[in-house]
Every structure is written in structure tokens, then in C-alpha cells.
N, C-alpha and C positions, 0 to 999 in steps of 0.2 A: 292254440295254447300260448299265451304271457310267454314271454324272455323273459330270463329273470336277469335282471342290471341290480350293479351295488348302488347302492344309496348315494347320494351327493352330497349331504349335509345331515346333521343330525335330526332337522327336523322330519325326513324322508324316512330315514330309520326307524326313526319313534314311531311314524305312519307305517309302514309294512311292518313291524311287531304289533301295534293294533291290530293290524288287520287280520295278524297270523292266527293272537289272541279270538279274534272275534268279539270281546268283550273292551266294557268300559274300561277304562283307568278309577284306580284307589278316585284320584282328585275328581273325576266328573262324579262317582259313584257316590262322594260325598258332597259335592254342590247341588246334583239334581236331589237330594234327600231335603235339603233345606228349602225346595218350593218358594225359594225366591228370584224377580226375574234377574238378570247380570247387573242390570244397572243398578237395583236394591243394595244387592251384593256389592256393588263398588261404593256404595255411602257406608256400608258396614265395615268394610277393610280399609279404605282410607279415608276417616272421616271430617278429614282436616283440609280436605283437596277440592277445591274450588273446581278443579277441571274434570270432569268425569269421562269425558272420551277419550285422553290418554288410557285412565286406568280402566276402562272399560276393554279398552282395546288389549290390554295384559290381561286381565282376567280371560278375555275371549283365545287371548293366545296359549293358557294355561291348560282351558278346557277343549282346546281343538290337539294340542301335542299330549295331553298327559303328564305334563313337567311342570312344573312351579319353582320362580327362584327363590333360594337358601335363606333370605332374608325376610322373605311374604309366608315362609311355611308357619308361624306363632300364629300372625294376624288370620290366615285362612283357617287353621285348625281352631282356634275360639269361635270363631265366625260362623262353622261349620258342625263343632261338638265335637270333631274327631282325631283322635290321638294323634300326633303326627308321623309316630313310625306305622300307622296306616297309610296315610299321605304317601308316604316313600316304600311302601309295596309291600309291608310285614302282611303278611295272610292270619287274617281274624276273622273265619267264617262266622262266627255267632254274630260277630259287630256288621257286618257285610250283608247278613240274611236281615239283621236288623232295617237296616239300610234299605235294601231290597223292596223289602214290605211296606216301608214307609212312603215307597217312590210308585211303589202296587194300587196301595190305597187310594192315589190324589188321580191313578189313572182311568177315566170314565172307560166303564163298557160300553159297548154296544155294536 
């Protein structure tokens, strides 16, 4: 049986409420709907940025915590189609199942 230890920083935190959750985050739930790869996605959010592995590297830290900074929430929510008080955790099952199905479709059976 796990010890349970407090978290160390918040990005530990945000990792054991995923994990409690079991489920994605708003922010991945709406990246993986738009079936593009991260690096796409970073031509689309900063399109004026010559260096993509800085911002790659933020996108990648966005969709590994759940979090997004306060300033990239406009550029991701265009980027993505989805409201932002989605982004920040408002529950809109209809928008969600949307979502879902959309993420269902592109995923091969077999």
C-alpha cells in the first residue's frame, strides 16, 4: 500500500488530482479534439515565433499539468474552438461529449 506524502510543489499536486480524477483535463480534452500534432499547434498559437521548441516545450508543459498561463488562455481557446470558462474547469457536458466523440472518431479500432 502507497504512503500518502503531501505534494512538493504544485506541479505534484495537479498530478495526484489527475490521478484521483482519473480523467483528462478541460485543456488536454480540448487539444486532443483538434487532431493536431503539438508542434502544428505551436505554429497556430504563436505564429510569429521563429523558435518552436521553446513554445513547444509550454504547450507540452500545459498538456502534461492541466494548467495553462492566464495570458495563452484567448490564443489556446481560438486555436482549439473552446470557450474558455471550459479551459478553467466550468462542466459543459454537452460541449465535453462533443468533444469526446470527436476524439472517438479519429481513434482506429481494431
Amino acid at each position: 500500500m502507497p504512503i500518502y506524502r503531501k505534494p512538493r510543489n504544485e506541479y505534484e499536486k495537479t498530478e495526484m488530482v489527475l490521478r484521483k480524477k482519473k480523467t483528462k483535463s478541460n485543456v488536454n480534452l480540448a487539444f486532443d479534439a483538434t487532431n493536431l500534432s503539438k508542434r502544428d499547434f505551436t505554429r497556430i498559437i504563436f505564429p510569429y515565433s521563429r523558435h518552436t521548441t521553446p513554445d513547444s516545450k509550454n504547450i507540452f508543459n500545459w498538456l502534461k499539468t492541466g494548467q495553462i498561463a492566464k495570458p495563452m488562455l484567448i490564443p489556446f481557446s481560438r486555436a482549439t474552438g473552446v470557450p474558455i470558462e471550459f479551459l478553467l474547469g466550468e462542466e459543459n457536458k454537452m460541449l465535453e461529449r462533443e468533444l469526446k466523440s470527436k476524439i472517438m472518431l479519429r481513434t482506429p479500432m481494431g
